[in-house]
Backbone bond lengths (Angstrom), bond angles and torsions (degrees), N, CA, C in turn:
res aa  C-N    CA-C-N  psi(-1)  N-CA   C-N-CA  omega(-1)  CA-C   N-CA-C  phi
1 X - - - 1.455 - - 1.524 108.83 -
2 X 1.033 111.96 141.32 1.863 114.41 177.02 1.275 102.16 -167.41
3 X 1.723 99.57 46.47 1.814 95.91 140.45 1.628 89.44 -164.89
4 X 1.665 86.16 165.69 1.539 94.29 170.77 1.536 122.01 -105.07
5 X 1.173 110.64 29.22 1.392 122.38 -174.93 1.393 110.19 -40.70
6 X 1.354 130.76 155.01 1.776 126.38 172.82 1.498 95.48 51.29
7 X 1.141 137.19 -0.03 1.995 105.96 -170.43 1.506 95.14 -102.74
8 X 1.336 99.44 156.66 1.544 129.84 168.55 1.532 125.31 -82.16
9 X 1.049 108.29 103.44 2.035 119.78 167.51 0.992 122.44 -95.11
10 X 1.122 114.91 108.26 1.669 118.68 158.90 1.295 112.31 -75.12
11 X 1.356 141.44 131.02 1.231 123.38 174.14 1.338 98.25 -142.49
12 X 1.553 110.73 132.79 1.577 112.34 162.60 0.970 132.22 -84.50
13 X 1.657 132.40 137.93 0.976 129.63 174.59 1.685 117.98 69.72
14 X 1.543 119.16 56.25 1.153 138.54 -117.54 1.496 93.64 -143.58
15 X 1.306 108.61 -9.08 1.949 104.33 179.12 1.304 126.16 -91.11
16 X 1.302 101.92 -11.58 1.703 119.47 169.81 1.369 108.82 -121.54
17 X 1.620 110.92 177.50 1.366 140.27 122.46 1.760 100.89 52.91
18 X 1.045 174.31 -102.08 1.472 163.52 -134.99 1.252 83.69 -153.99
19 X 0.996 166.62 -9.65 1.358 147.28 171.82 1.781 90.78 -83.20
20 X 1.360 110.06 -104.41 1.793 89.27 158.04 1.161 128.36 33.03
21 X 1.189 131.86 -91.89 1.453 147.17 -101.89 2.038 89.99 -116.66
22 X 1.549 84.72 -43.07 1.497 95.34 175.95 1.829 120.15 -83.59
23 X 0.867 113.21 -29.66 1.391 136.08 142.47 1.574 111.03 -22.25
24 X 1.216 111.37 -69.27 2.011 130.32 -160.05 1.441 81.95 -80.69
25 X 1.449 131.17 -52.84 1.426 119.43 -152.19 1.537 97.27 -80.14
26 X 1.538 146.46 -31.55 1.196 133.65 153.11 1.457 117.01 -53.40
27 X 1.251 124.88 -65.84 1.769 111.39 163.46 1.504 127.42 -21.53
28 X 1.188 125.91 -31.78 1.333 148.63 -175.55 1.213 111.00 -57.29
29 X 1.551 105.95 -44.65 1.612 127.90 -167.08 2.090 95.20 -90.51
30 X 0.698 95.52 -19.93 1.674 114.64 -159.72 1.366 122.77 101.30
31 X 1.276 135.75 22.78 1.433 129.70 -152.10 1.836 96.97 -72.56
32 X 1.583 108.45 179.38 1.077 101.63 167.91 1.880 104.30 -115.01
33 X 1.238 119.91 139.04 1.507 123.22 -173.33 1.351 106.95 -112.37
34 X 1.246 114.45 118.08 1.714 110.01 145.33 1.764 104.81 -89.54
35 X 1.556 82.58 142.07 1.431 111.76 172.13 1.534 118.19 -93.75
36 X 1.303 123.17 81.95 1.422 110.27 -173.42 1.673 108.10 -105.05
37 X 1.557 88.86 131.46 2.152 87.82 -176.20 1.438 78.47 171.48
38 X 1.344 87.97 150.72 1.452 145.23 -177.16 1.880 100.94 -49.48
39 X 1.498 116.57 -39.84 1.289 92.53 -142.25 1.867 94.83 -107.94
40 X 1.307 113.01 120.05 1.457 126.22 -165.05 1.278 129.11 -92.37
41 X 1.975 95.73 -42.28 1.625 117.03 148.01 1.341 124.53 -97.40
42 X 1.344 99.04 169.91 1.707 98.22 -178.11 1.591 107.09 -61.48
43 X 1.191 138.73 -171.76 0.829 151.91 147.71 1.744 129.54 -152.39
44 X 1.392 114.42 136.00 1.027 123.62 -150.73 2.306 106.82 -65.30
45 X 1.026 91.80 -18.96 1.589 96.91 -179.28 1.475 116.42 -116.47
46 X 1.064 102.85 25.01 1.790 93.76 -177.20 1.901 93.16 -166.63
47 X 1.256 103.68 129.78 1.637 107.32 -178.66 1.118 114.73 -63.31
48 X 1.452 129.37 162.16 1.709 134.28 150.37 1.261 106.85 68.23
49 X 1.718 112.48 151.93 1.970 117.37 175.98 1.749 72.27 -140.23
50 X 1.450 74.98 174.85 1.371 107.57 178.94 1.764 121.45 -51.61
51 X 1.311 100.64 -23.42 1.537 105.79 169.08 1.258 121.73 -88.55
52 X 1.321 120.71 -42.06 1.924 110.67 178.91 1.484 86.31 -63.41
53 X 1.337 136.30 -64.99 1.481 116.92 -159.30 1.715 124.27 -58.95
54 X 1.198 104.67 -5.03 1.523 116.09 161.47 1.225 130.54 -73.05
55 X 1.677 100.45 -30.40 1.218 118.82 -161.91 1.575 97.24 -94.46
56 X 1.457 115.54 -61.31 1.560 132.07 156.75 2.443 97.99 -18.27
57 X 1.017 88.89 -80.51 1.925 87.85 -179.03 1.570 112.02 -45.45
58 X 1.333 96.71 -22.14 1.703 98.46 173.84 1.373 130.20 -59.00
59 X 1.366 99.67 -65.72 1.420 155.73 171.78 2.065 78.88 -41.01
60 X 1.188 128.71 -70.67 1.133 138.67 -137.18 1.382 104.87 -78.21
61 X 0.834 127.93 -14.27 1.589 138.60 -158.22 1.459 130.82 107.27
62 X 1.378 97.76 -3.67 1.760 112.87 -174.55 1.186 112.36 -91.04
63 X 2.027 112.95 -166.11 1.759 108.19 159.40 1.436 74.82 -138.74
64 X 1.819 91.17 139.01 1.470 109.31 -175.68 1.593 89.44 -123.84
65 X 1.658 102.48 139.73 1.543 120.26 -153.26 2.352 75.81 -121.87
66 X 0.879 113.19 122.23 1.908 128.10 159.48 1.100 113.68 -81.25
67 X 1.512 120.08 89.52 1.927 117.94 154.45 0.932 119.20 -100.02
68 X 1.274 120.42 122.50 1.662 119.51 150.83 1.352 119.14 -65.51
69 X 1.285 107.05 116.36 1.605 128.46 -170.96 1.341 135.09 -147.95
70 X 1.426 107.12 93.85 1.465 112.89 -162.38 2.193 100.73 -88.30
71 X 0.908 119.08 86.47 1.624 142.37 -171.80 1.457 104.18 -34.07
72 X 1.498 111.89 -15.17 1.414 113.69 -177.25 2.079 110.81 -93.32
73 X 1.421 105.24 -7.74 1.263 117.17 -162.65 1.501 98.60 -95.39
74 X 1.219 156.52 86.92 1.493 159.48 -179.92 1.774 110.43 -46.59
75 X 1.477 114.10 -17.38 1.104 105.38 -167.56 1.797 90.15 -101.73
76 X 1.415 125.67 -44.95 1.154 134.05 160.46 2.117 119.90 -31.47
77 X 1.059 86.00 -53.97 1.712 87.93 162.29 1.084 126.91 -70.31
78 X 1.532 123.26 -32.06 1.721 124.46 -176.11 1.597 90.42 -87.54
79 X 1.766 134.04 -12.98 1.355 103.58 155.73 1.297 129.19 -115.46
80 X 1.030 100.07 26.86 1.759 115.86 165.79 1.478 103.82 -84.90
81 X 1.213 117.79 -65.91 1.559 120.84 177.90 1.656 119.20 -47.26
82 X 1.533 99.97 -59.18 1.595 96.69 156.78 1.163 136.31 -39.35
83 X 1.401 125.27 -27.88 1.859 115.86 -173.50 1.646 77.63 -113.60
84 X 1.386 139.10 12.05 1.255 99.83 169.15 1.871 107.52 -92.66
85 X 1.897 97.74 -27.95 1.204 88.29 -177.69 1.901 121.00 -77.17
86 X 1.436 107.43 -10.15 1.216 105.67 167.54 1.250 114.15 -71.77
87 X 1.515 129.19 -42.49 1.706 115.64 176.20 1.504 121.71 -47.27
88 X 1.625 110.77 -57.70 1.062 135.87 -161.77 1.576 96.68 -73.59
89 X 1.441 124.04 -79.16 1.366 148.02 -159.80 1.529 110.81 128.20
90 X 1.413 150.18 12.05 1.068 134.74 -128.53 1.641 115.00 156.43
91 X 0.990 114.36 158.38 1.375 124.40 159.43 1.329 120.88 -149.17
92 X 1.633 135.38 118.60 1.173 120.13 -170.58 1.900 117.82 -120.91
93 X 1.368 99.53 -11.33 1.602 124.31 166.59 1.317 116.88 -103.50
94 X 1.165 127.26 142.04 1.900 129.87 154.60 1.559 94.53 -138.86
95 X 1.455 103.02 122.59 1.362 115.36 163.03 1.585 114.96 -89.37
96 X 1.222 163.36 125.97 1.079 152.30 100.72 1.434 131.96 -18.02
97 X 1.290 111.92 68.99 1.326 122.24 -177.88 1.700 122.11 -93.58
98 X 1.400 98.21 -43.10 1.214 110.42 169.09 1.592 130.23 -28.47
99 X 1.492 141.01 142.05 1.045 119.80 -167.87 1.393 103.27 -179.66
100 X 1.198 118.27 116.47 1.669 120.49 141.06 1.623 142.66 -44.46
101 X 0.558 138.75 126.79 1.797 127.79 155.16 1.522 109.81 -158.51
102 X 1.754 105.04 140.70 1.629 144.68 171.20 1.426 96.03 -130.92
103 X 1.440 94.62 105.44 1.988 103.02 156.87 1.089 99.42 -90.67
104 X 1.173 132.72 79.99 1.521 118.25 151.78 1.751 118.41 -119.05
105 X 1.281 139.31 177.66 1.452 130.39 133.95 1.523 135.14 -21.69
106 X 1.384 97.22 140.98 1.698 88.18 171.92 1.749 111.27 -66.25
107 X 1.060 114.53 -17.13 1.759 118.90 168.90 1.491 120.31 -67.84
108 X 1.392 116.46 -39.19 1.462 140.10 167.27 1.681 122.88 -87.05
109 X 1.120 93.74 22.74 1.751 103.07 -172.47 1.933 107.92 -129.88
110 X 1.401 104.25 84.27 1.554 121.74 179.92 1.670 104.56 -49.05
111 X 1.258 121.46 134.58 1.567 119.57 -172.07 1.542 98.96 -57.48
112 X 1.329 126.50 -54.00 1.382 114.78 174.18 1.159 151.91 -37.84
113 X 1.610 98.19 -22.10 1.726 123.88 172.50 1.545 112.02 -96.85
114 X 1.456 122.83 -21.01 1.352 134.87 152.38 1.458 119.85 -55.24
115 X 1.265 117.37 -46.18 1.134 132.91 172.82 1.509 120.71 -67.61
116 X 0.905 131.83 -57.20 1.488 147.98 -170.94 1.483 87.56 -83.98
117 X 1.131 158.58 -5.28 1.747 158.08 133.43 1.370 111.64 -32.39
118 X 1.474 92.13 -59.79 1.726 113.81 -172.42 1.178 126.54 -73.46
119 X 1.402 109.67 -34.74 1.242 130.08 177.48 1.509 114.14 -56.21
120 X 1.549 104.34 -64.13 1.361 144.18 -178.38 1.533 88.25 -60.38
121 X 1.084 143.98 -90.30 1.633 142.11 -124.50 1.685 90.24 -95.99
122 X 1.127 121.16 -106.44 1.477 129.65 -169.17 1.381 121.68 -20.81
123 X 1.924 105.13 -72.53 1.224 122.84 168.40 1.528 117.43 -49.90
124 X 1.774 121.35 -45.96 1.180 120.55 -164.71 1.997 101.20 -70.09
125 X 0.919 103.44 -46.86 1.911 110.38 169.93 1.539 113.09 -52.63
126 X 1.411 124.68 -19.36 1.346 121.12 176.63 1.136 90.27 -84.84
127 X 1.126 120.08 -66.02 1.590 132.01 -152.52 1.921 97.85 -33.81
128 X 1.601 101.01 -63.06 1.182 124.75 -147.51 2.350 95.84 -64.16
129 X 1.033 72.86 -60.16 1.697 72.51 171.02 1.040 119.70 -64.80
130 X 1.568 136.38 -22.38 1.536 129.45 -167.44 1.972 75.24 -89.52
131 X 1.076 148.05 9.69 1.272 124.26 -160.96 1.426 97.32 -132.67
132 X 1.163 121.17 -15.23 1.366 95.60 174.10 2.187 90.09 -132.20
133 X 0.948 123.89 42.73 1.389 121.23 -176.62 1.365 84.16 -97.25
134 X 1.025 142.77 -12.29 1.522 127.43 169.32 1.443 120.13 -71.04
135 X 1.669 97.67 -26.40 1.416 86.86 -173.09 1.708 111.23 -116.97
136 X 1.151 109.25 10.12 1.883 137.54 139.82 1.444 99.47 -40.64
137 X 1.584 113.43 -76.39 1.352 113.13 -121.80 1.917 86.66 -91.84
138 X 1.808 116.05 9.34 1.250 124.41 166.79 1.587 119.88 -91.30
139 X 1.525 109.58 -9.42 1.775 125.79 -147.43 1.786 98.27 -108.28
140 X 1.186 126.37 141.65 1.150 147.92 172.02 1.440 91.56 -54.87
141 X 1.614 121.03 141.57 1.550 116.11 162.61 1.467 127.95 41.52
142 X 1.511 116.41 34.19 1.547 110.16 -178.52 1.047 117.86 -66.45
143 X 1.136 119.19 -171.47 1.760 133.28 -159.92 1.511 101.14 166.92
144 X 1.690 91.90 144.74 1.588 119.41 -174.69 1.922 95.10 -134.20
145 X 1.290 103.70 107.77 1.363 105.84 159.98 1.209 134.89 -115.73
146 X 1.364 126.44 114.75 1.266 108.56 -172.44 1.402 120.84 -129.93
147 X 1.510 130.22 144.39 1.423 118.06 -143.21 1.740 84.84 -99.81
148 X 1.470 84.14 120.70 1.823 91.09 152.00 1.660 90.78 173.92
149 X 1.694 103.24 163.73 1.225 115.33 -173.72 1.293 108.09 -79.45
150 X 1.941 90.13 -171.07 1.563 113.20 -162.21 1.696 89.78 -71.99
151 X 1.703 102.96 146.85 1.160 119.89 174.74 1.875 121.58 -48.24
152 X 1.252 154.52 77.15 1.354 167.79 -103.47 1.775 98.81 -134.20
153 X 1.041 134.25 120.52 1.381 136.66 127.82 1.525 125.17 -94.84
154 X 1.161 109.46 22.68 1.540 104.38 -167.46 1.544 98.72 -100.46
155 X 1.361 107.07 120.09 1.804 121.33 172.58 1.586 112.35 -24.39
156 X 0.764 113.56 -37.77 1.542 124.24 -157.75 1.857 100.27 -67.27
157 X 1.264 102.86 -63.51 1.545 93.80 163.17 1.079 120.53 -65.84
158 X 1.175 127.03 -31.02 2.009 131.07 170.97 1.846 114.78 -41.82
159 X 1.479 85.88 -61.21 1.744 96.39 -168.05 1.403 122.00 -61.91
160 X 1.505 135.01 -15.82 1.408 145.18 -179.35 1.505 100.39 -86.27
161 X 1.104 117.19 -45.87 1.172 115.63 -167.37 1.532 130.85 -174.27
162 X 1.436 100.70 86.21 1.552 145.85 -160.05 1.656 94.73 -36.33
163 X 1.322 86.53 -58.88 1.596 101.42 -148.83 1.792 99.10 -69.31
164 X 1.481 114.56 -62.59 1.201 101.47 179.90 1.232 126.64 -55.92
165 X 1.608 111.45 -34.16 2.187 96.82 -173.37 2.072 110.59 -73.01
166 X 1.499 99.20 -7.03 1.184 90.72 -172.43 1.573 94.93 -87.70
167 X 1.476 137.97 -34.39 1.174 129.99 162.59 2.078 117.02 -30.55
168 X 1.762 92.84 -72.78 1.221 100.79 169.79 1.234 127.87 -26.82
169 X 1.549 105.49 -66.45 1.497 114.18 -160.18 1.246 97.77 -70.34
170 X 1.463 141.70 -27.38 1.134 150.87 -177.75 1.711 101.86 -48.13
171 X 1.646 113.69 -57.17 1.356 112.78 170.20 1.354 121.67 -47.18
172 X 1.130 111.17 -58.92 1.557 103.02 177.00 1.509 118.64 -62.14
173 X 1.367 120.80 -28.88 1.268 110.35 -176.15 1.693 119.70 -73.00
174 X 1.334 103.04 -27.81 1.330 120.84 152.86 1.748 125.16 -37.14
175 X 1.477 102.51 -45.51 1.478 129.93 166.20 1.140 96.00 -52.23
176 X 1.642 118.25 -93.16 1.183 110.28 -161.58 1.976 121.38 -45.36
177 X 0.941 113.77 -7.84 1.503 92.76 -176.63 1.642 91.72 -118.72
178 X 1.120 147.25 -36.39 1.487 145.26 153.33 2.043 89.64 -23.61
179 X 1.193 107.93 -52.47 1.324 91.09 -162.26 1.443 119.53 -96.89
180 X 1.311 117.14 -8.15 1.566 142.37 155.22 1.777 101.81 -41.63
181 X 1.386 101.92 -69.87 1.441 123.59 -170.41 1.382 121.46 -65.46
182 X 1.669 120.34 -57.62 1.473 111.38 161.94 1.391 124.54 -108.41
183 X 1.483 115.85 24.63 1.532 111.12 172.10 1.858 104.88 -53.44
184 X 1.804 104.06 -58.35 1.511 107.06 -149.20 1.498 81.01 -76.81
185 X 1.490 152.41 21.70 1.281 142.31 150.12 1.732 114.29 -101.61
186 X 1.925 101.89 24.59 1.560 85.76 152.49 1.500 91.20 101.64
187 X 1.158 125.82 -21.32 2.094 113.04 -153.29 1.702 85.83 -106.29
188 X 1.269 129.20 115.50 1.424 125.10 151.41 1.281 117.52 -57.39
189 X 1.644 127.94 96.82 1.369 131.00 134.36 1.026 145.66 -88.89
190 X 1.739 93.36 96.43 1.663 96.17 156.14 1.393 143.72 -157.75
191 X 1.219 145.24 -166.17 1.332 134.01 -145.62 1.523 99.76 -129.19
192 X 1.646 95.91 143.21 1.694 127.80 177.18 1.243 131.49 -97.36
193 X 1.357 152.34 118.34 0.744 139.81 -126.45 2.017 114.14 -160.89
194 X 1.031 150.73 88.00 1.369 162.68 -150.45 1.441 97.05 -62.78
195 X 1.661 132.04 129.98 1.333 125.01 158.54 1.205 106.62 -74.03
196 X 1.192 133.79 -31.44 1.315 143.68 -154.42 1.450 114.67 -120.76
197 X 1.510 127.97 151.36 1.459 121.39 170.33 1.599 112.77 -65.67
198 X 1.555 117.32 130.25 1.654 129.49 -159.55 1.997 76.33 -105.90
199 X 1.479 86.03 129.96 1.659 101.41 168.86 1.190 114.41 -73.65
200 X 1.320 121.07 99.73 1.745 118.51 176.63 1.519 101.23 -143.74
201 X 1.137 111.23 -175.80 1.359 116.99 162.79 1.221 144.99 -29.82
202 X 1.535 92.06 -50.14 1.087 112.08 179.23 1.664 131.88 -84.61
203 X 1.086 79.66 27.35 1.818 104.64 -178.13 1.831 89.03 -106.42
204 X 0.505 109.20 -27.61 1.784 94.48 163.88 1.331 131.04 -54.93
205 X 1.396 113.64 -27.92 1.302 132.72 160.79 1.207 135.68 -71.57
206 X 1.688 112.73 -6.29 0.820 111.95 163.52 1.942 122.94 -118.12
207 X 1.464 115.91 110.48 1.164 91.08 -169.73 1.783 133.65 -87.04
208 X 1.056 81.45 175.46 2.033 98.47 -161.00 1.456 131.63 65.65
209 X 1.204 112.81 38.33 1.270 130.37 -152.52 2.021 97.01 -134.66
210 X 0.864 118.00 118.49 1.339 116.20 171.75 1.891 114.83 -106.77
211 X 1.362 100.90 156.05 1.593 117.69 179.49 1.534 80.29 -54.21
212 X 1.320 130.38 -82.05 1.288 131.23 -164.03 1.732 119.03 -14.42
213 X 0.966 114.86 -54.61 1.377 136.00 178.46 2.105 107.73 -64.55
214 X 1.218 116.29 -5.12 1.397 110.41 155.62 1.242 125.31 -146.20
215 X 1.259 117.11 -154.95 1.526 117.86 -174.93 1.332 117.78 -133.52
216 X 1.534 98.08 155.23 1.392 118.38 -153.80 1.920 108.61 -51.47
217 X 1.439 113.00 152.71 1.719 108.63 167.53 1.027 110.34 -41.15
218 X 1.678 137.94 -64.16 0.997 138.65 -174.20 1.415 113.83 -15.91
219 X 1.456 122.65 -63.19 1.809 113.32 174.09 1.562 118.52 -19.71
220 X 1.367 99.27 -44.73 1.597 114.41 -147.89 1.220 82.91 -73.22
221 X 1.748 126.67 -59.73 1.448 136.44 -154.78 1.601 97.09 -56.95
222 X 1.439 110.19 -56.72 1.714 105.91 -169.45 1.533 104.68 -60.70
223 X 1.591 115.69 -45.05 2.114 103.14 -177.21 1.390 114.43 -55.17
224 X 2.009 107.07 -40.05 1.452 88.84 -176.94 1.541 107.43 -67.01
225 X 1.383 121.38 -58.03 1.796 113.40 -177.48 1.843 114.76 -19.37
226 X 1.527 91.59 -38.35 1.517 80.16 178.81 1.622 135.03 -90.09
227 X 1.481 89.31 -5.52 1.489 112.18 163.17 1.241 125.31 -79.77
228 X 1.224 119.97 -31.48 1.379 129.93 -177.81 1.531 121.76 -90.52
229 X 1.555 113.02 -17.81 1.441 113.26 171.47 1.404 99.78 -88.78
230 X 1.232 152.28 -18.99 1.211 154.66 136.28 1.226 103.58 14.33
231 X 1.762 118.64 149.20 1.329 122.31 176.94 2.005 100.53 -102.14
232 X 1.070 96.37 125.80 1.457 107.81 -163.13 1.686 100.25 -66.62
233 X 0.761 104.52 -36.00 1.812 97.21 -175.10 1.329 102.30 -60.02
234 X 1.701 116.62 139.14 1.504 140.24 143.71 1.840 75.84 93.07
235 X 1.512 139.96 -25.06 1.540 101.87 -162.99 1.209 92.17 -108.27
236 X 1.688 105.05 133.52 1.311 121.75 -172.51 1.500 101.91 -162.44
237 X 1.519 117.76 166.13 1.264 128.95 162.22 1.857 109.95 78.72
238 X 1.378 112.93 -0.75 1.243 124.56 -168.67 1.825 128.35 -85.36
239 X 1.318 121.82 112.62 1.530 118.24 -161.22 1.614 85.62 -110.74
240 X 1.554 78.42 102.24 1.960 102.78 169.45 1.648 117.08 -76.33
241 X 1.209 99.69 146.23 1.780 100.58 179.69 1.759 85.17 -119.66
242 X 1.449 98.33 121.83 1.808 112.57 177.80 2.112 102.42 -30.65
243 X 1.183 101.39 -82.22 1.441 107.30 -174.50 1.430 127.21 -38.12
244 X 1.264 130.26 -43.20 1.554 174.17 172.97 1.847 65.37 -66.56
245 X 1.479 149.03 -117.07 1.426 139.48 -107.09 1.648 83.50 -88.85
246 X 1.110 124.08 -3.70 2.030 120.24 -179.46 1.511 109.54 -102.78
247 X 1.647 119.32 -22.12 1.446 132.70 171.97 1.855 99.35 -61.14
248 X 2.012 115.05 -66.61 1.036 96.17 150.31 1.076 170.58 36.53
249 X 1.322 97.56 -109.87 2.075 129.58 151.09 1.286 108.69 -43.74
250 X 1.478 135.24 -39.24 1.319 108.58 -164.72 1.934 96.03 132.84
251 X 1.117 108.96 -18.39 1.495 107.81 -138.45 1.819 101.22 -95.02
252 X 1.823 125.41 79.12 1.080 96.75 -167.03 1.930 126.79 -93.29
253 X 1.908 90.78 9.64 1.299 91.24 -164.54 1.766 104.15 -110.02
254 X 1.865 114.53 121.86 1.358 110.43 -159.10 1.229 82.20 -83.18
255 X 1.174 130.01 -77.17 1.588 157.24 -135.76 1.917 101.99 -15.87
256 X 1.297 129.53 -33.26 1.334 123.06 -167.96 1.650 105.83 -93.27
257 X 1.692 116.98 13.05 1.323 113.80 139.47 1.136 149.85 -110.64
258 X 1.752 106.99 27.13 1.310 125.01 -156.27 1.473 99.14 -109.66
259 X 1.258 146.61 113.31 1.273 173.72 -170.10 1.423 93.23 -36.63
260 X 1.248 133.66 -82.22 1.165 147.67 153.46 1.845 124.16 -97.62
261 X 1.260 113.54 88.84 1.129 120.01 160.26 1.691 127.35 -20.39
262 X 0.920 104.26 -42.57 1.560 110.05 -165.74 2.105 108.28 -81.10
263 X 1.440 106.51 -22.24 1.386 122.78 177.87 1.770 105.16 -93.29
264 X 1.544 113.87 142.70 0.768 162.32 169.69 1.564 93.20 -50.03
265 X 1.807 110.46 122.14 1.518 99.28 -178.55 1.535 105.48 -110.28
266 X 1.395 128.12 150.44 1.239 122.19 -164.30 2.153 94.95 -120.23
267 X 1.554 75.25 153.78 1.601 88.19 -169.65 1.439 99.76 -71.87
268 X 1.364 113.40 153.21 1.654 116.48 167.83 1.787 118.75 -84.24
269 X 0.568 117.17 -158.56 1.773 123.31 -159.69 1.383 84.30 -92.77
270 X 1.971 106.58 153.14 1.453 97.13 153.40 1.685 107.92 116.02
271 X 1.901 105.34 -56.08 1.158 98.88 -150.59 2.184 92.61 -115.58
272 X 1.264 117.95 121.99 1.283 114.60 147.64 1.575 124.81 -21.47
């Protein structure tokens, strides 16, 4: 398979930045996308709601479906999934895009921003798969992707910042048994992962670090495309590095996703 024509995406957290990006590149194919995220109005510090990016998948070749969906709300997800499978009929993708992060200290880390990590990343990836794996484990070729790195015990990511890698790693660990459990039932789970810092928003959060210094979503959008047309049987349990699943593909020249070419690209969190 190497398109997503007719298929169904759920994707969280889907109005910006790699949720986005992966979004447009399934539209492309024609897929159909729900947009599920939080953000409904504009807002003055953070781009896009749930409607231009609907409209954006439109625009693209797709049909982009607008939920307001806060991933931490259980009743909010069982009706996000619901009107997606009533539009569509179906669901045959869930991205895990959605995501928290606070780099700070465990001294600099307010219980509320600890919380809303957990909520958001670990919990929100259970939630999201225990909620539509019903209608996976009904779908031609499903797949559960969800972006977070290779599984880590090494201090080094621990000690900066407690709170977020245990969020993180929480996603993937989620992976591994999401994909323990329904790989040999057919559902490819597995997880995506950036060598490089992806220019989004959320690079604000981290300081001294410029957009300049990585590369555009798009990476993410083309590795997952190539993850997701994938034949779902037997591949499971797998923590993809974007470049590494586009090397792959065929794909040996990066340079036309690098923000600024001429700067030095810096690795993202996570990976040796």
């Amino acid at each position: 398979m190497t398109t997503l024509a007719g298929k169904t995406l759920f994707i969280t957290g889907a109005s910006r930045g790699i949720g986005l990006a992966i979004a447009l590149r399934a539209a492309r194919d024609g897929a159909n996308v729900a947009i599920a995220a939080k953000s409904a109005v504009p807002n003055p510090k953070l781009s896009g709601t749930i409607h231009t990016a609907a409209d954006a998948v439109t625009a693209a070749g797709g049909q982009g479906l607008a939920l307001k969906c806060d991933i931490r709300e259980e009743d909010q997800v069982r009706a996000a999934v619901a009107a997606t499978v009533d539009v569509f009929g179906g669901i045959a993708i869930l991205v895990n895009n959605a995501s928290a992060i606070w780099l700070r200290g465990t001294l600099d880390t307010p219980m509320k921003r600890f919380d809303l990590m957990q909520q958001v990343n670990a919990r929100g990836s259970f939630l999201c798969a225990q909620t539509c794996l019903p209608h996976l484990l009904q779908a031609p070729n499903p797949h559960i992707l969800t972006l977070a790195p290779p599984p880590s015990l090494d201090s080094k990511w621990w000690a900066p910042h407690t709170g977020y890698t245990l969020a993180k790693m929480g996603m993937s660990f989620v992976t591994l048994g999401l994909a323990a459990e329904f790989g040999p039932q057919g559902v490819a789970v597995n997880a995506l992962w950036p060598r490089t810092l992806i220019a989004t928003e959320a690079l604000n959060m981290i300081p001294g670090v410029s957009a300049a210094n990585g590369r555009r979503p798009e990476i993410m959008a083309d590795a997952a495309h190539a993850v997701l047309t994938r034949e779902a049987q037997a591949f499971f349990g797998q923590f993809l590095i974007d470049d590494e699943v586009l090397s792959e593909a065929g794909v040996s020249d990066f340079s036309g996703y690098a923000v600024d070419p001429a700067q030095p690209l810096y690795p993202d969190l996570f990976l040796d």
